[in-house]
KOLKEDO-421585 format. One record per residue: chain; residue number from 1; residue in three letters; x, y, z of N, C-alpha, C in turn. Coordinates in Angstrom, 3 decimals. Atoms other than C-alpha are relative to their C-alpha. Layout:
<rs>
mol:A&seq:NUM&type:ALA&nxx:X&nyy:Y&nzz:Z&caxx:X&cayy:Y&cazz:Z&cxx:X&cyy:Y&czz:Z $
...
</rs>
This chain:
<rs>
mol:A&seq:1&type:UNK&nxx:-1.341&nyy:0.244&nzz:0.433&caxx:-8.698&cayy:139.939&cazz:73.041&cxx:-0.026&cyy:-0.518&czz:-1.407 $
mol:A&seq:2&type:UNK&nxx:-0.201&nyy:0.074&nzz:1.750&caxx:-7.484&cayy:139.319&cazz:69.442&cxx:0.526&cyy:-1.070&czz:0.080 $
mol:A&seq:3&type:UNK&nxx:-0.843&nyy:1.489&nzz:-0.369&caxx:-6.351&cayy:135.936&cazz:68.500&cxx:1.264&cyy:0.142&czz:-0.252 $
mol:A&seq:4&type:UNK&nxx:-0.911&nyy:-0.986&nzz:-0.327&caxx:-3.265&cayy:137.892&cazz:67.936&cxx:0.891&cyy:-0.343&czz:1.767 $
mol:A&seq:5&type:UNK&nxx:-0.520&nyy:0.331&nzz:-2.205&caxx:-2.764&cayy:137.536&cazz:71.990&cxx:-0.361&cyy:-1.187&czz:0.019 $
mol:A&seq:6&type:UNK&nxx:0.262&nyy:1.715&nzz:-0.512&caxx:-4.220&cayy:133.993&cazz:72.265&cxx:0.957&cyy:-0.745&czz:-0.955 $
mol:A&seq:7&type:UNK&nxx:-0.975&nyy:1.219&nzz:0.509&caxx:-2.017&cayy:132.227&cazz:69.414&cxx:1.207&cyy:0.723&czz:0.983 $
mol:A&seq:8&type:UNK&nxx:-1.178&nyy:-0.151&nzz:-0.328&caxx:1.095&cayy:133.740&cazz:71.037&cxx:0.143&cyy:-0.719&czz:1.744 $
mol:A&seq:9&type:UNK&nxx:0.533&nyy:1.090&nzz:-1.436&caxx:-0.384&cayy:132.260&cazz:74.580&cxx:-0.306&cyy:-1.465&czz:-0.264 $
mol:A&seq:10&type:UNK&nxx:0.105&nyy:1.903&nzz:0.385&caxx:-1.151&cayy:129.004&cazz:73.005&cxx:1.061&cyy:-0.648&czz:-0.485 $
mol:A&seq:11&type:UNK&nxx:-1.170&nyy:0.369&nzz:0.238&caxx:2.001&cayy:128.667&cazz:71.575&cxx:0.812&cyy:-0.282&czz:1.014 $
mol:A&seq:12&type:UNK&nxx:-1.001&nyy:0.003&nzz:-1.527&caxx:3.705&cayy:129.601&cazz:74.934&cxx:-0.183&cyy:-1.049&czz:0.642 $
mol:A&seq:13&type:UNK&nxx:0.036&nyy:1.091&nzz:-0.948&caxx:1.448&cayy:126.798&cazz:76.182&cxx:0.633&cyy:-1.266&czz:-0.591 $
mol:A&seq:14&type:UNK&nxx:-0.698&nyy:1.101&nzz:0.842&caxx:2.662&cayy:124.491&cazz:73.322&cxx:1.451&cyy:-0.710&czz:0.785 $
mol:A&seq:15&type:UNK&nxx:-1.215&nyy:0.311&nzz:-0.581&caxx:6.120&cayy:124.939&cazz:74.205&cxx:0.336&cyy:-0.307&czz:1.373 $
mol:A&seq:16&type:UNK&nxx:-0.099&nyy:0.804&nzz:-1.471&caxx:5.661&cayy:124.307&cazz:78.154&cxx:-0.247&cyy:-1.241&czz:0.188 $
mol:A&seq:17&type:UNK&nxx:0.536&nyy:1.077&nzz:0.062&caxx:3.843&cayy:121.506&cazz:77.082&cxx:1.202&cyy:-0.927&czz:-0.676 $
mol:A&seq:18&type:UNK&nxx:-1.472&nyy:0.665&nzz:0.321&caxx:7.032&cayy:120.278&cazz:75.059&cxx:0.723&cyy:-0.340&czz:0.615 $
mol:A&seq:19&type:UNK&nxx:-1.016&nyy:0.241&nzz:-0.783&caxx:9.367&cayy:121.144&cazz:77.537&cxx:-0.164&cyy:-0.862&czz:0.989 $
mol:A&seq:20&type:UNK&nxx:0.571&nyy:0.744&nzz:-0.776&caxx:7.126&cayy:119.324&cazz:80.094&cxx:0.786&cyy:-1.170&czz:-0.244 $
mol:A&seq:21&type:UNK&nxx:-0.440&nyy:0.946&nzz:0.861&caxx:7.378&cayy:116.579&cazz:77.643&cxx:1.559&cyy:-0.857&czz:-0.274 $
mol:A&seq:22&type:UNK&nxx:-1.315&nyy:-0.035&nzz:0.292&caxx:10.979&cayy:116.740&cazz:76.894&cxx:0.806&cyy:-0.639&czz:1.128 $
mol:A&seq:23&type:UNK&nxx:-0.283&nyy:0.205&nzz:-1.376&caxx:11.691&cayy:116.561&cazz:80.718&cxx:-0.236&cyy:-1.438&czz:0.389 $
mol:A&seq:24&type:UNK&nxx:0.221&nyy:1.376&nzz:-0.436&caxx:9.654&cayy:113.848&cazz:81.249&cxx:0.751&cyy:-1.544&czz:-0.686 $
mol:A&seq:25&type:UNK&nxx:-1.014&nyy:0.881&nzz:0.493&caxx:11.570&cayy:111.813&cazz:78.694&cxx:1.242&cyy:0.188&czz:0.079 $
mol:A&seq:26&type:UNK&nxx:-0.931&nyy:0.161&nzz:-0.534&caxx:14.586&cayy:112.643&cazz:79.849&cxx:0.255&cyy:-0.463&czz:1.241 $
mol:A&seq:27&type:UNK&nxx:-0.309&nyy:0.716&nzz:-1.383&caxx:13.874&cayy:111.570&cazz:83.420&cxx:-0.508&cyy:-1.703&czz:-0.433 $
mol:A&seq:28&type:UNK&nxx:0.255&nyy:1.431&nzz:0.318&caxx:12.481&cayy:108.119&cazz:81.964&cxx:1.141&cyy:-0.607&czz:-0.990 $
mol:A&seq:29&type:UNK&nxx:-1.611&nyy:0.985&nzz:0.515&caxx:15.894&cayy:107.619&cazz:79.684&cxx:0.692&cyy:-0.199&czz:1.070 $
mol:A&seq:30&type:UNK&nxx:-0.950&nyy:0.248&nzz:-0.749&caxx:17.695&cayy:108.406&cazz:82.632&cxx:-0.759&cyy:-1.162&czz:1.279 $
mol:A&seq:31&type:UNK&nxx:0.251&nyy:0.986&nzz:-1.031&caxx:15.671&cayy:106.203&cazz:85.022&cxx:0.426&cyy:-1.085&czz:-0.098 $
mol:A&seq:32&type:UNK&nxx:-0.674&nyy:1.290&nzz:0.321&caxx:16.251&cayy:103.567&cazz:82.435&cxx:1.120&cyy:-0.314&czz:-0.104 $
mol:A&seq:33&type:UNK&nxx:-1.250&nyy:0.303&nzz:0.131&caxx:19.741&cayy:104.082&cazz:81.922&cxx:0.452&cyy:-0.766&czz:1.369 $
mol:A&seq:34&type:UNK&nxx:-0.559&nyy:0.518&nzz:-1.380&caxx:19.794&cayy:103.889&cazz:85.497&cxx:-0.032&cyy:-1.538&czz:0.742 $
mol:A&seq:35&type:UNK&nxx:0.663&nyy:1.280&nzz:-0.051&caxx:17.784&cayy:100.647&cazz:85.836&cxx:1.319&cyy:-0.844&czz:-0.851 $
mol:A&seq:36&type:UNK&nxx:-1.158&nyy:0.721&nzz:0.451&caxx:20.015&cayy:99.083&cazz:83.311&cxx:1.394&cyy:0.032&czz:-0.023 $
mol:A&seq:37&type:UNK&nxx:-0.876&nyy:-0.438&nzz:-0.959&caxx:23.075&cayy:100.406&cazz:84.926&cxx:0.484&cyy:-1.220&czz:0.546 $
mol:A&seq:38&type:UNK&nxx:0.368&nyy:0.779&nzz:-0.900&caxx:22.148&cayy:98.629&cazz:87.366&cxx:0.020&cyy:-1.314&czz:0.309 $
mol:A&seq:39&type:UNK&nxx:-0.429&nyy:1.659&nzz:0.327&caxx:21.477&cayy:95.198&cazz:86.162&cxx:0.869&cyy:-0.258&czz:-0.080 $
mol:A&seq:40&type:UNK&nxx:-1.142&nyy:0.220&nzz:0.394&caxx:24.736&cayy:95.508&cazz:84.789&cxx:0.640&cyy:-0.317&czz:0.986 $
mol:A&seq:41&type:UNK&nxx:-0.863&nyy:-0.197&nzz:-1.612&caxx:26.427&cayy:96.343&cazz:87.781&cxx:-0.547&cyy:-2.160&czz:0.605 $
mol:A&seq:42&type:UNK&nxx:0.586&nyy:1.220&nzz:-0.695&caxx:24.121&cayy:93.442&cazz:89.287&cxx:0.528&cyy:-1.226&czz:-0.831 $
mol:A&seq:43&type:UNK&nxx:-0.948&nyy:1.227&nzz:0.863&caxx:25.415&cayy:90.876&cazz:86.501&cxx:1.301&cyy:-0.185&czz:-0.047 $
mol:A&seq:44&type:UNK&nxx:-1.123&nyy:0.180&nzz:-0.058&caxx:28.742&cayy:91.659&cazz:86.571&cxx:0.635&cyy:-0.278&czz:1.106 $
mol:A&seq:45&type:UNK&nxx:-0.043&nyy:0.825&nzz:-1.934&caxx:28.512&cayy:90.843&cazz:90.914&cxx:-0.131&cyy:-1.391&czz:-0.293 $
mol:A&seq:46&type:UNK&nxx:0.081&nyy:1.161&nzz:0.017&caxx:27.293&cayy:88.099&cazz:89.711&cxx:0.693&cyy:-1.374&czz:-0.797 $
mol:A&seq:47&type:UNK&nxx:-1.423&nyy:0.841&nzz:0.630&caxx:29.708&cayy:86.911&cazz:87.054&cxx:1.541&cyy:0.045&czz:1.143 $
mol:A&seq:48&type:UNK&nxx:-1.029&nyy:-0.367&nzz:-1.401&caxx:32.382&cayy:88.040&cazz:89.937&cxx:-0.117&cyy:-1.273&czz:0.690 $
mol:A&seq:49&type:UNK&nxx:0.258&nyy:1.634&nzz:-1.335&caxx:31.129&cayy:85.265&cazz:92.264&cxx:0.386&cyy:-1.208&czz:-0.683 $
mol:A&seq:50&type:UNK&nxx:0.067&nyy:1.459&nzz:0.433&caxx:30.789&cayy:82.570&cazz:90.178&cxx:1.093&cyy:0.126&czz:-0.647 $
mol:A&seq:51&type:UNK&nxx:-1.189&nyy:0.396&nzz:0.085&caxx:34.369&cayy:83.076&cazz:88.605&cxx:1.091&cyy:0.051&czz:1.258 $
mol:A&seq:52&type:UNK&nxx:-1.313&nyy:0.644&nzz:-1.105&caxx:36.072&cayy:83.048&cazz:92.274&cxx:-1.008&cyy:-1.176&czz:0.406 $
mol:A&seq:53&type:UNK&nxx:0.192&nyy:1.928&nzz:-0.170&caxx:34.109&cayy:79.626&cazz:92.922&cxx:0.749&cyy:-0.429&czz:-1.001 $
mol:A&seq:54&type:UNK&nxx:-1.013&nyy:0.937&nzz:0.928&caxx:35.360&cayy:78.737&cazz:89.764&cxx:1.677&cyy:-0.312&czz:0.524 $
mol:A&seq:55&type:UNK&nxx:-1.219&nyy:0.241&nzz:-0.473&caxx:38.476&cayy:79.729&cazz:90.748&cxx:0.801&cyy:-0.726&czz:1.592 $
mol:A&seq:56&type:UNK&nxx:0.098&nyy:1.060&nzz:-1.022&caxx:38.375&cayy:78.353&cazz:94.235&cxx:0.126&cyy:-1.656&czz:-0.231 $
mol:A&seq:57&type:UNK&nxx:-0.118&nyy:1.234&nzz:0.537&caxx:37.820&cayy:75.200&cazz:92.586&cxx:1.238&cyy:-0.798&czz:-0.412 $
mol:A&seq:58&type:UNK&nxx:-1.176&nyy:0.046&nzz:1.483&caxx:40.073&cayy:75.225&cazz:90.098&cxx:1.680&cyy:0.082&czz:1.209 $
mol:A&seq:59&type:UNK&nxx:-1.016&nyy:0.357&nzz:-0.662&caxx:42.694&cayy:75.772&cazz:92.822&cxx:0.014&cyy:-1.369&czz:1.494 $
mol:A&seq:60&type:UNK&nxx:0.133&nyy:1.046&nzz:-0.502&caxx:41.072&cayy:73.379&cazz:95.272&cxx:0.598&cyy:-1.809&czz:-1.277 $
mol:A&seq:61&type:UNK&nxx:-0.120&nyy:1.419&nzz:0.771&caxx:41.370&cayy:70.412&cazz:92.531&cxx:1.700&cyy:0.063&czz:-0.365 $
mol:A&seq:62&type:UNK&nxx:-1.218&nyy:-0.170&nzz:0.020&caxx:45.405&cayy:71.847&cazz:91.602&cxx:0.637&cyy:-0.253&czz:1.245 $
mol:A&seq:63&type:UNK&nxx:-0.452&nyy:0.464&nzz:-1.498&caxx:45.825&cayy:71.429&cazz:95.704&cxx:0.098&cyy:-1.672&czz:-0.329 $
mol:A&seq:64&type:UNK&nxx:-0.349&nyy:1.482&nzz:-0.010&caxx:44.790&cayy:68.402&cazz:95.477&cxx:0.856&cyy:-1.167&czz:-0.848 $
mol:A&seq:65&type:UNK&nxx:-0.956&nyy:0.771&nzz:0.575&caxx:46.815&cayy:67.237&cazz:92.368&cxx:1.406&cyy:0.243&czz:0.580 $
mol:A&seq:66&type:UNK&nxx:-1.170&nyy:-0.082&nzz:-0.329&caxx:49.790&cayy:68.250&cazz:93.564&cxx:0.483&cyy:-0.675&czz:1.753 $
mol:A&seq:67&type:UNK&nxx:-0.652&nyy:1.018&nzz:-1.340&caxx:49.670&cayy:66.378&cazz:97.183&cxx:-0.487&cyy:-1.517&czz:-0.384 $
mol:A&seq:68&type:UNK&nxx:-0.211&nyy:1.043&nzz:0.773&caxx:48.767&cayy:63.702&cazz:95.274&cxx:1.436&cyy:-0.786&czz:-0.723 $
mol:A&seq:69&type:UNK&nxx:-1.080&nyy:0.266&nzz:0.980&caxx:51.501&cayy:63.941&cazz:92.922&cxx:1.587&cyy:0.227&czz:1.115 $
mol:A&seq:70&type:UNK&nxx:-0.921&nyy:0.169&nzz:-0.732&caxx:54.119&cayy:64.689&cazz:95.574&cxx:-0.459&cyy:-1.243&czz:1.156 $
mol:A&seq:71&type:UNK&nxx:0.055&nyy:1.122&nzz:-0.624&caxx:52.644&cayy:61.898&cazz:97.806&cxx:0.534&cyy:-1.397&czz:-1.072 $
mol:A&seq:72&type:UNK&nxx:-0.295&nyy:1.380&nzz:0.868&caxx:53.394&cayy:59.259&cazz:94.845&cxx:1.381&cyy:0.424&czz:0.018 $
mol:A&seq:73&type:UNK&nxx:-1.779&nyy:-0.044&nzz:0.429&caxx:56.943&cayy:61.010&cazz:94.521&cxx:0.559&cyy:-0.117&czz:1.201 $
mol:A&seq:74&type:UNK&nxx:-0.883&nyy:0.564&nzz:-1.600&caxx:58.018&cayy:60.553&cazz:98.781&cxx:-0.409&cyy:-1.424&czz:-0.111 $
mol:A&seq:75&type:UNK&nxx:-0.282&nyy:1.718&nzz:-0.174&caxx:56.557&cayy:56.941&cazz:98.207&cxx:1.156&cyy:-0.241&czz:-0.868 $
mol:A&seq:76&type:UNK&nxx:-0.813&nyy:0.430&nzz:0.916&caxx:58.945&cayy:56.759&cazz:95.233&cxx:1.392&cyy:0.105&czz:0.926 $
mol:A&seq:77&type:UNK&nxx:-1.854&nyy:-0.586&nzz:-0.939&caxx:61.884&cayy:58.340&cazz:97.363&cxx:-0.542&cyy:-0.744&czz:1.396 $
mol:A&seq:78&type:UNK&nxx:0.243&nyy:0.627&nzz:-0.972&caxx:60.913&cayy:56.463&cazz:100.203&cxx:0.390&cyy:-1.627&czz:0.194 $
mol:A&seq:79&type:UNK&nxx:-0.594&nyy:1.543&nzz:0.092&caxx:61.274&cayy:52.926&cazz:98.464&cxx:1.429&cyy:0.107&czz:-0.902 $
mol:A&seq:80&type:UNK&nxx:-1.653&nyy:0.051&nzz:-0.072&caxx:64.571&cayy:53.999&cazz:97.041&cxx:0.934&cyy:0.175&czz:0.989 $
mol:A&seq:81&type:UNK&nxx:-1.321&nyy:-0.180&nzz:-0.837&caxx:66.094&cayy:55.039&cazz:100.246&cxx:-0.459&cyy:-1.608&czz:0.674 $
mol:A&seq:82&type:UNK&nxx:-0.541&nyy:0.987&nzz:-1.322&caxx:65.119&cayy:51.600&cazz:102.055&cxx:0.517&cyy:-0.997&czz:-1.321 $
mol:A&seq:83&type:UNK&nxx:-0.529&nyy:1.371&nzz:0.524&caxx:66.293&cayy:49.370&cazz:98.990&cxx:1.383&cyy:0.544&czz:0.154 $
mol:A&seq:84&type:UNK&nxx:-1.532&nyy:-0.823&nzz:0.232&caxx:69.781&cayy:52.001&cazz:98.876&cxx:0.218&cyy:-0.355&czz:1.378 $
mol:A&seq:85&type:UNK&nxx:-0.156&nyy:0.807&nzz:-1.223&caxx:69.380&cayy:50.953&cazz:102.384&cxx:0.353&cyy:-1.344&czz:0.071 $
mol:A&seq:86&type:UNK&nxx:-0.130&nyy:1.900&nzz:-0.062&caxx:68.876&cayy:47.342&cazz:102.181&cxx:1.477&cyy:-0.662&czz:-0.363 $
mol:A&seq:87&type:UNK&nxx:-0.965&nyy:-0.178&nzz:0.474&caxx:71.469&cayy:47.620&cazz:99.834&cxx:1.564&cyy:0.264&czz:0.879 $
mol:A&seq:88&type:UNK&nxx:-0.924&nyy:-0.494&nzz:-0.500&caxx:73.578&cayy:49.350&cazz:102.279&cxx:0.823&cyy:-1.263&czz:0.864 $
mol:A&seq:89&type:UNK&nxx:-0.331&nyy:0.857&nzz:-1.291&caxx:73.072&cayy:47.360&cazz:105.218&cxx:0.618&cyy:-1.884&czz:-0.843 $
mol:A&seq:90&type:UNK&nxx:-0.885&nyy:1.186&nzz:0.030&caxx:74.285&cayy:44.026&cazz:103.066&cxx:1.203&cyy:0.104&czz:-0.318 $
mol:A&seq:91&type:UNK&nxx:-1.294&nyy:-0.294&nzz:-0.091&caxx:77.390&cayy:45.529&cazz:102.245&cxx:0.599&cyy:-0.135&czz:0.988 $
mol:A&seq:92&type:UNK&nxx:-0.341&nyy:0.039&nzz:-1.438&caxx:78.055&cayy:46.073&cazz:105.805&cxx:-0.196&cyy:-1.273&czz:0.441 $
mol:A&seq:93&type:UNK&nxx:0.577&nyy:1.399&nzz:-0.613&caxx:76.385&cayy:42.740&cazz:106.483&cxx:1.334&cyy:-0.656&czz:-0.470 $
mol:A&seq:94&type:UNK&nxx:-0.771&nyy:0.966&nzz:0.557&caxx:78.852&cayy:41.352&cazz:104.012&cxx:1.707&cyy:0.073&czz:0.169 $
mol:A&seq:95&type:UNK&nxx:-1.314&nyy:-0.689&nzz:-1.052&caxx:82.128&cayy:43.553&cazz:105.250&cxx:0.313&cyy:-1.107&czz:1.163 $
mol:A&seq:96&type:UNK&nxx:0.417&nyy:0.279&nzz:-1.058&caxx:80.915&cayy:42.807&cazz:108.272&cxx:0.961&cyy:-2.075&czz:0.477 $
mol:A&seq:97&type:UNK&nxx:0.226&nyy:1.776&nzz:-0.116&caxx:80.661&cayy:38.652&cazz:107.888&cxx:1.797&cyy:-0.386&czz:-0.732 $
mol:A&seq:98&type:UNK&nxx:-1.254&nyy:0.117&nzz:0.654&caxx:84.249&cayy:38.926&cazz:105.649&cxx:0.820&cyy:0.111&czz:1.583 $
mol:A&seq:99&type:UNK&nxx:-0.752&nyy:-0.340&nzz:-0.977&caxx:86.238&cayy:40.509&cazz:108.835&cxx:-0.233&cyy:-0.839&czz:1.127 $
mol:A&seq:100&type:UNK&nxx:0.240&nyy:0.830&nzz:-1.314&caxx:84.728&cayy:38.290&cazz:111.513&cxx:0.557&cyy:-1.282&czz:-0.678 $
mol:A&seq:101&type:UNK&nxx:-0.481&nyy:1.403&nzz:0.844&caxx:85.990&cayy:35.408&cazz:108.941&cxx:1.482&cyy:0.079&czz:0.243 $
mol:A&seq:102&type:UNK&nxx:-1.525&nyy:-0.582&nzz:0.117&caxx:89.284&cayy:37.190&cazz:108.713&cxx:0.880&cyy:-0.107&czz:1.480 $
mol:A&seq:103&type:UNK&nxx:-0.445&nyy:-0.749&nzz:-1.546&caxx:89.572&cayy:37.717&cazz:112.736&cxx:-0.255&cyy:-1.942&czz:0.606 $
mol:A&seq:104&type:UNK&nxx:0.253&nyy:1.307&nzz:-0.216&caxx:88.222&cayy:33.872&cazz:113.287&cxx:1.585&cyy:-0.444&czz:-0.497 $
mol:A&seq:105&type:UNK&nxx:-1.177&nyy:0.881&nzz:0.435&caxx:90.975&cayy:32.335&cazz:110.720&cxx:1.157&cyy:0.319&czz:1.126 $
mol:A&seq:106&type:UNK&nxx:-2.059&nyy:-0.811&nzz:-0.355&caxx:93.971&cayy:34.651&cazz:112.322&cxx:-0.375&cyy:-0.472&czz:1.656 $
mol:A&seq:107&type:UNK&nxx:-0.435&nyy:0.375&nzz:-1.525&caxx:92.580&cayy:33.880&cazz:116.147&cxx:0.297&cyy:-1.620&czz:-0.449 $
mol:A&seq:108&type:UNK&nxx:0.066&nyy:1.150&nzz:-0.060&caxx:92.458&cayy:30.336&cazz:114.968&cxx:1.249&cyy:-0.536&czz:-0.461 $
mol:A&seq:109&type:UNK&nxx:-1.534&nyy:0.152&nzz:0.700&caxx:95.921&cayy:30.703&cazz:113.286&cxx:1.027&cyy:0.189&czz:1.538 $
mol:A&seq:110&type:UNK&nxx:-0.903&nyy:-0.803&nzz:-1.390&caxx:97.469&cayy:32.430&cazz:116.763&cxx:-0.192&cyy:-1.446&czz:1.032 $
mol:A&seq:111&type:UNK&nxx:0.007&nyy:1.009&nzz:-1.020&caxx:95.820&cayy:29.656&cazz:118.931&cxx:0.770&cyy:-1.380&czz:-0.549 $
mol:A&seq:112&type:UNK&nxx:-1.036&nyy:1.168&nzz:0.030&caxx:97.517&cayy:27.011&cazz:116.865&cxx:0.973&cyy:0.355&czz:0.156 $
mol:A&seq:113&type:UNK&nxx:-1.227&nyy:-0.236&nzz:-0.354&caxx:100.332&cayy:28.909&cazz:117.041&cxx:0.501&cyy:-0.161&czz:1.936 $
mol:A&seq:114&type:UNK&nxx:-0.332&nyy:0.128&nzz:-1.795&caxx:100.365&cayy:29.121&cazz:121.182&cxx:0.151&cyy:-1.739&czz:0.368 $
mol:A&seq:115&type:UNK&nxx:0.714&nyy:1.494&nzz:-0.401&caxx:98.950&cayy:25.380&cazz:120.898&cxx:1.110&cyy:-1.011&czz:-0.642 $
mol:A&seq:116&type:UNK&nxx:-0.941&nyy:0.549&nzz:0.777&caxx:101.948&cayy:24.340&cazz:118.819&cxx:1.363&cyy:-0.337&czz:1.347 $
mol:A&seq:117&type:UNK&nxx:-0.847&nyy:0.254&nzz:-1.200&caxx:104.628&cayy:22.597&cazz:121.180&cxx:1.924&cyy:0.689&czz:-0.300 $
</rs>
């Protein structure tokens, strides 16, 4: 054979040998793409989690300010209704103590009157 026929066979093998080549670095970008894909994926699960704890938190500690903050505001409304109370009941107390004064004098006015000769 003439080298004529062998370069055109060695070439042919060149280029299988390329394409080989070619192949094989395309399945090792894509493995890596895939790999780091991947992580990604895997980091961004993992940023996921740890912002609903955060957020869990973050609404656990807002729970708790707010039965806090409405527990200090029913004590507040709690000691205004018994002083608006307290309040109440001496009005009434003092009504109250006026009319039995009022009902005393007038029986005590009637019985002198009966008691009168």
């Amino acid at each position: 054979m003439s080298d004529s026929v062998l370069a055109p066979r060695s070439e042919l093998a060149s280029l299988v040998d390329a394409e080989a080549q070619l192949d094989h670095a395309l399945g090792v970008a894509r493995d890596t793409a895939s790999a780091e894909r991947g992580a990604a994926r895997h980091r961004a699960e993992l940023a996921a989690a740890t912002l609903a704890v955060e957020i869990e938190r973050e609404r656990e500690r807002v729970a708790a300010e707010i039965a806090h903050a409405t527990e200090a505001q029913l004590s507040t409304i709690d000691a205004a209704a018994r002083a608006e109370s307290a309040r109440f009941d001496d009005v009434v107390a003092g009504r109250l103590a006026d009319l039995a004064h009022r009902l005393a004098a007038r029986l005590a006015a009637l019985a002198l009157d009966e008691a009168a000769p």
